[in-house]
N, C-alpha and C positions, 0 to 999 in steps of 0.2 A: 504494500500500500504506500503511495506517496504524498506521504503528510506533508502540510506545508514545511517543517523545520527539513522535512529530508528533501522536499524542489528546493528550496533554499541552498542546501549543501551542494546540489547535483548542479542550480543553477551558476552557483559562486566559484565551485572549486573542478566540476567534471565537466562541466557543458564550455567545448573547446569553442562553438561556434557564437559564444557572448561576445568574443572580440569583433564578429564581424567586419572585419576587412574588406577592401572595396579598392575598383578601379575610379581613378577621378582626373581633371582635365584642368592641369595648371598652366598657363602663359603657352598655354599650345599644346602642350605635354600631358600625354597619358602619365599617370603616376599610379603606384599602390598606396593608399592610405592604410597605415597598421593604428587604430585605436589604439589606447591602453589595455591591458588584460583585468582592472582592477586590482592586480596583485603589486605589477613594478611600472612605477612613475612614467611618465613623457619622458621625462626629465634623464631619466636613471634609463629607460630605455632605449634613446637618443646616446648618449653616453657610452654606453655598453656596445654599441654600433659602430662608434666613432673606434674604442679601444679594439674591437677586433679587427676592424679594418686596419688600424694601423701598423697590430701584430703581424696578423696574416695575406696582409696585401690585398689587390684585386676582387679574390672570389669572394670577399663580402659585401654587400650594395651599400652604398655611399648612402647616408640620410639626407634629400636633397635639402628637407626643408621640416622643420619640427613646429607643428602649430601647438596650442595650449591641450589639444584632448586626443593628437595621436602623430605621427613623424608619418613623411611622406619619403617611399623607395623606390626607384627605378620598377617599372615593369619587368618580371623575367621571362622570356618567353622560352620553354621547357618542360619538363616533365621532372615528376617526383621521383629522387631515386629509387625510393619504392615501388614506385608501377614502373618502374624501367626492370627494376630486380624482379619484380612478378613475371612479368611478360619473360624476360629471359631464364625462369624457371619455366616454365608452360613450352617451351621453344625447346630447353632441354628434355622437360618429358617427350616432346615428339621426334627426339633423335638428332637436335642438330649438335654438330658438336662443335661448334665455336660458342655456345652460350655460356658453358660452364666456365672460362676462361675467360668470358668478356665480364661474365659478372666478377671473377672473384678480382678481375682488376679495376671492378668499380669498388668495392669493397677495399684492397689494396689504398685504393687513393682517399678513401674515408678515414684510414687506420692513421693515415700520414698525415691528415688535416689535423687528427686530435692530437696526436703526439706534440705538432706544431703549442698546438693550443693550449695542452699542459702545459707547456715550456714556459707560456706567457705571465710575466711580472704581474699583479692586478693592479687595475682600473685606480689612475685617483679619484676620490671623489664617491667611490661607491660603499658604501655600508654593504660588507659579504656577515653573512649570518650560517649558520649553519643548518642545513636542510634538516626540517621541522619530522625526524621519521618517524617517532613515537604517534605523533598526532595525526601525520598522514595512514599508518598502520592500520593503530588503531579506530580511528573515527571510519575512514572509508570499511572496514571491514565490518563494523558495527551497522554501519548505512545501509549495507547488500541486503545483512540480515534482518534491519527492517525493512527494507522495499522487497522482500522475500518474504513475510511476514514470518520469521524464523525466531527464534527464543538468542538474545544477543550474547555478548562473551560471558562469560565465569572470569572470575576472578585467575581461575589457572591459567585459560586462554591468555588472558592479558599480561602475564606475567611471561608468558615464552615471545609473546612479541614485542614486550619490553626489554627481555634479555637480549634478544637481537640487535635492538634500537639502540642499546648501549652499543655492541661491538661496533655497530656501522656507526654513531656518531664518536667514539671514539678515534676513529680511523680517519675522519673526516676532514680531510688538509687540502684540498685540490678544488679547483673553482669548477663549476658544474658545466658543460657542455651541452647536455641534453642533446646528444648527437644521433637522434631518431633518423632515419634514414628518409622521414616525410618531411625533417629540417634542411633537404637537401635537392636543390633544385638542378638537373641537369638537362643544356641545351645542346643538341646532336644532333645528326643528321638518321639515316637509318640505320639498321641493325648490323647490315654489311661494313657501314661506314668503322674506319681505323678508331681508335682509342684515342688517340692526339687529336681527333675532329671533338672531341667532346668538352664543356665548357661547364666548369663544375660551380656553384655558387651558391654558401652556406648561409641560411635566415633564420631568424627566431635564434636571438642570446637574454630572453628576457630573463630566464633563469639563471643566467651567470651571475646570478649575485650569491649565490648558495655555494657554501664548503661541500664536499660528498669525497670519499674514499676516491681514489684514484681508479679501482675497480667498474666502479659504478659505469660509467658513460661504455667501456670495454663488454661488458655484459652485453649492453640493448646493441652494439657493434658485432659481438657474434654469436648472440644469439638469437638478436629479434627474426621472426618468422620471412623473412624476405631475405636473409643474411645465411640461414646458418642450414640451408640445402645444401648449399658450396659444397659444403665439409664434407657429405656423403655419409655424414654418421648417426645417430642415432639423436634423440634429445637425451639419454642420459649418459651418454657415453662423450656426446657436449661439453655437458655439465660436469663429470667428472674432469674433462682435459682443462677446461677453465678453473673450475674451483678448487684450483691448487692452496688455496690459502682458508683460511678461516673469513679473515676479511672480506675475500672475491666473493664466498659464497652468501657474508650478509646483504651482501650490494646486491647480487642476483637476485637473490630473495626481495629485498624493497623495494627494486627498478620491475622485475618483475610484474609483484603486487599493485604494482600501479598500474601497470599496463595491461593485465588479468581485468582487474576491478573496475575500470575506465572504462570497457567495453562491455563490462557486465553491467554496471550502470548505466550505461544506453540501450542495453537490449529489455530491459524489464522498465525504465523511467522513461525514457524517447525512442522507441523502435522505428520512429522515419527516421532519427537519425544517424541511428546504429546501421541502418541497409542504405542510408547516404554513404556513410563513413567506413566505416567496418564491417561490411558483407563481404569483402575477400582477404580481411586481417580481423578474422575471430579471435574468440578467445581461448579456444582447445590447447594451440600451441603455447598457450602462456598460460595457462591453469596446469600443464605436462610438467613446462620446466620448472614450474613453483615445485611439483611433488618430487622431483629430481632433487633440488633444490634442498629440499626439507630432508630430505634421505641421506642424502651427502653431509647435511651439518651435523647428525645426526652420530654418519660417519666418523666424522670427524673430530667429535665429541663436546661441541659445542650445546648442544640440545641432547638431552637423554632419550633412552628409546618410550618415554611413558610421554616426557612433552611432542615427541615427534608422533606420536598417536593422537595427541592431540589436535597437534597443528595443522596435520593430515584429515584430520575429522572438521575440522575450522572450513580448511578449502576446498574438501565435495562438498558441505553446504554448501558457498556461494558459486560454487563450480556454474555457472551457466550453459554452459554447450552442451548441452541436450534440453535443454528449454526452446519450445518454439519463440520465434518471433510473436511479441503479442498482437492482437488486429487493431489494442486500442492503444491509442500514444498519450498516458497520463500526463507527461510535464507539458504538451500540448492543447489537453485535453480534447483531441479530437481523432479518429479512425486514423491508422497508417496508411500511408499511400507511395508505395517504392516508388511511382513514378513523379512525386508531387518534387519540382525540382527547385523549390521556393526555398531553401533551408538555407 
């Protein structure tokens, strides 16, 4: 059921499309206007634009022009490296065999932009804090279970994913990237075309204000679902070559969690906009690696086998992949419509 306090949390903290960004027409010029997210300033966001570009050169858009309620960026005319990554997964099922090699050098060239990006001095001027996990953890995972109308944590629950919360804010030294593969827009020619035809160009640094483990951004890099076909291996056989550390595996676990629960909150509170959004990046492949995930820390000795039964039992509750799509779109209040392209 979606109470108002929980449209409130979905509209505040999960509904990606509140920023609504737009094409607009300055001094002749088509521009992309980027709102605020309500989270990080004009100000700080402008900012943080200016500093990456100046680290990492080129492939970040110049802010032409920062009004009072959003910064105005060159138009990118391109595709998401993710549907680029899609499509040449789909291309490799049918047998061709340059996709696997073209993707994993798109992938390649992401590894190398963050590396860049660690490396960078921070931003004057910006207040970094440290990324909030305990509260993102816990409150999103209590939220599912009520827009599921599910009975919420126990006290035990709350305490294995406070124990985590510590190791990963612990860990927590590295300015935040958020290097999602849908933060990455690439302009190319066709499939055939060479790898030096391609023009790679990195947006959205609102979250760079956030400390996170050094791990963390490396995870959603190889393991997010558009990424971690390359490999040819397994999701838990993944998960173990990644979660060499104790560390790596609480990042997994959180960066995960978030990207599990994001989509699970839009197939049960907005389902137009989960089959806008998320109809060919479910949430199956990120509810797997959470349970990989939990198994390994497990492993590892970080979580006992009695919290790891539990924490396993946390996420088939809000496990959504095998829940239909609903007919009715609560935070809309109005019937779903896959083809209503208003969103």
């Amino acid at each position: 059921m979606l109470t108002p306090e929980l449209r409130h949390w979905f509209a505040n903290d999960i509904w990606k499309e509140r920023r609504g960004g737009s094409r607009v027409v300055r001094d002749g010029t088509v521009l992309y206007r980027r709102p605020s997210d309500g989270v990080t300033t004009i100000e700080a966001d402008a900012r943080l634009y200016k500093w990456a570009r100046d680290g990492l050169g080129a492939s970040v858009p110049r802010v032409i022009r920062q009004d009072s309620d959003a910064i105005l960026l060159p138009v990118i005319n391109g595709r998401r490296a993710s549907d680029i990554l899609r499509t040449l997964q789909e291309k490799d099922r049918s047998g061709d065999g340059n996709a696997r090699s073209l993707a994993s050098s798109i992938v390649d060239e992401l590894a190398g932009h963050l590396r860049q990006f660690q490396s960078l001095s921070p931003s004057d001027g910006i207040k970094y804090e440290a990324y909030p996990v305990a509260q993102k953890l816990i409150e999103a995972t209590s939220n599912i279970l009520g827009m599921l109308d599910m009975n919420g944590l126990n006290e035990f629950e709350r305490n294995v994913l406070e124990k985590i919360s510590s190791r990963y804010a612990a860990a927590s030294t590295v300015i935040f990237r958020d290097l999602n593969p849908n933060n990455v827009i690439i302009a190319c020619g066709l499939f055939s075309a060479s790898e030096s035809a391609m023009a790679f160009n990195y947006v959205d640094f609102s979250s760079a204000k956030y400390l996170v483990p050094r791990e963390d951004d490396w995870a959603t890099l190889r393991l997010h679902q558009t990424t971690m076909w390359i490999s040819g291996r397994s999701i838990a056989e993944n998960v173990e070559t990644f979660g060499t550390s104790q560390t790596a595996l609480c990042a997994l676990l959180v960066r995960f969690h978030r990207l599990a629960l994001r989509k699970a909150a839009y197939k049960v509170a907005h389902p137009r906009g989960y089959l806008h959004r998320y109809e060919s990046d479910p949430e199956r492949h990120y509810f797997g690696v959470l349970r990989s995930a939990v198994n390994r820390l497990c492993q590892t000795g970080v979580i006992s086998p009695q919290e790891t039964s539990s924490l396993l039992g946390v996420f088939q509750r809000i496990d959504t992949s095998d829940l239909d799509v609903p007919e009715f779109d609560a935070f809309l209040d109005e019937r779903t419509n896959v083809h209503d392209e208003g969103l």
